[in-house]
C-alpha positions in Angstrom: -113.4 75.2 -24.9 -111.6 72.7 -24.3 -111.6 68.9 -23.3 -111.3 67.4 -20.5 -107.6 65.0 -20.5 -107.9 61.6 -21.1 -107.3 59.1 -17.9 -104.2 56.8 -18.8 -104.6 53.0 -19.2 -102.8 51.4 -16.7 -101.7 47.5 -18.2 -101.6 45.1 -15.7 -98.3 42.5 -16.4 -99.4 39.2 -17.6 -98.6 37.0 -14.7 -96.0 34.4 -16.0 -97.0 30.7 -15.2 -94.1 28.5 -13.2 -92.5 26.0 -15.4 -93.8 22.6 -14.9 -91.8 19.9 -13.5 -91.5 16.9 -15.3 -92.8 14.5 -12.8 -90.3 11.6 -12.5 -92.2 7.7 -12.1 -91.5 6.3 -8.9 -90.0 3.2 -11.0 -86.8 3.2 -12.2 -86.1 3.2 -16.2 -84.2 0.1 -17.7 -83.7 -1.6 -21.3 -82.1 -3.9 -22.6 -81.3 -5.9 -25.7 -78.4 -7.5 -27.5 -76.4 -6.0 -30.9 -77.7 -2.9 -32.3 -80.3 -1.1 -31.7 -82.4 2.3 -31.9 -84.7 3.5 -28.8 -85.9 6.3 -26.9 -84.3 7.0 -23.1 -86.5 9.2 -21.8 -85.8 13.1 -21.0 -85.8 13.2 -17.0 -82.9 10.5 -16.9 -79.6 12.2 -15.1 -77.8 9.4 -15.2 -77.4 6.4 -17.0 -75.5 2.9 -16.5 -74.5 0.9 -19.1 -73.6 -2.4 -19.0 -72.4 -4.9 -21.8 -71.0 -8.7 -22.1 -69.8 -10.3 -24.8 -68.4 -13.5 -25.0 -66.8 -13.9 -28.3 -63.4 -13.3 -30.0 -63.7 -8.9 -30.7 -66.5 -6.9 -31.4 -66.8 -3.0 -30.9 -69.6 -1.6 -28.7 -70.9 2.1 -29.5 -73.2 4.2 -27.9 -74.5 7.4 -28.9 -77.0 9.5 -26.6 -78.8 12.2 -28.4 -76.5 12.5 -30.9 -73.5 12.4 -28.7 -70.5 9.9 -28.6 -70.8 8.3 -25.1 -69.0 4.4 -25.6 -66.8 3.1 -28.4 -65.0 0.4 -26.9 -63.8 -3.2 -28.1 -65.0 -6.4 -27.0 -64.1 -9.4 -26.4 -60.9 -11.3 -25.8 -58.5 -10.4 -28.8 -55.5 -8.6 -28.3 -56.8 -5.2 -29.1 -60.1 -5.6 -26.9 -59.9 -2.4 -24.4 -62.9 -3.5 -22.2 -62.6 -7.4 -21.8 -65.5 -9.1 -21.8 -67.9 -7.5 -19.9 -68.0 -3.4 -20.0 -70.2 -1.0 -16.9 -70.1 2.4 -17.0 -72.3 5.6 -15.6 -72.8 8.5 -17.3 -74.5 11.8 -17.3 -77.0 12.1 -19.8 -79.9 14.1 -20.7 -82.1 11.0 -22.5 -82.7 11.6 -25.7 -82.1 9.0 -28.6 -79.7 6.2 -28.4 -78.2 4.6 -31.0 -75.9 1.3 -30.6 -73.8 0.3 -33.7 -70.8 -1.7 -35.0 -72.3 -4.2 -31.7 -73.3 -7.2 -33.3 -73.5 -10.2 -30.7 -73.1 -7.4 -27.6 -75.4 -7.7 -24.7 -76.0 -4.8 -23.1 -78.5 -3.5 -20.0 -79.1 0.4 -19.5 -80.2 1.4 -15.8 -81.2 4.9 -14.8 -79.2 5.7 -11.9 -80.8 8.0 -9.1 
C-alpha cells in the first residue's frame, strides 16, 4: 500500500509595510545663538540658511553639519577677513549635529529654507 501524497504548503509573501513619512511641522525650524555652540538640526531639514555678524577686528566662523565641513570663513574687518562683517549662506543639508567652533563673539541665525 501506499500513501496518499502530501498537499504542498503554499506561503503567502509577508506584505511589506510603506515607509512612513516623516511628517514635516507646519512651522518653520530656526536657532540661533552667538560663539560656539553644539545642537541638534533636525532630520527633515533640506535646506539650511546661515547667517552670521560680527563686528569686531577677525574672528573665524565654522560650521560643521553631521560631521561635515559646511563654513570656515573669517570675520571681521582685518585684512585677511574673507566674509566681511556679516556672512549668509544656503545650504543643502540633511540635519543632523551641528557643531560651531573657533567663533567666539560670532552671531549667527540658522533658518530652514523650504
Amino acid at each position: 500500500g501506499g500513501g496518499s501524497p502530501t498537499a504542498p504548503v503554499v506561503v503567502a509573501p509577508t506584505p511589506r509595510s510603506a515607509p512612513t513619512p516623516i511628517a514635516t511641522p507646519s512651522t518653520i525650524w530656526g536657532f540661533s545663538g552667538t560663539g560656539d555652540s553644539v545642537f541638534d538640526m533636525p532630520t527633515y531639514i533640506r535646506r539650511v540658511k546661515i547667517d552670521a555678524f560680527y563686528g569686531g577686528r577677525c574672528q573665524k566662523f565654522v560650521v560643521r553639519i553631521a560631521g561635515r565641513l559646511v563654513v570656515n570663513v573669517i570675520m571681521g574687518n582685518c585684512s585677511v577677513a574673507d566674509a566681511g562683517r556679516d556672512f549668509t549662506g544656503t545650504y543643502l543639508t540633511q540635519g543632523g549635529v551641528v557643531e560651531i567652533t573657533h567663533s567666539t563673539g560670532v552671531q549667527w541665525t540658522f533658518i530652514e529654507m523650504r
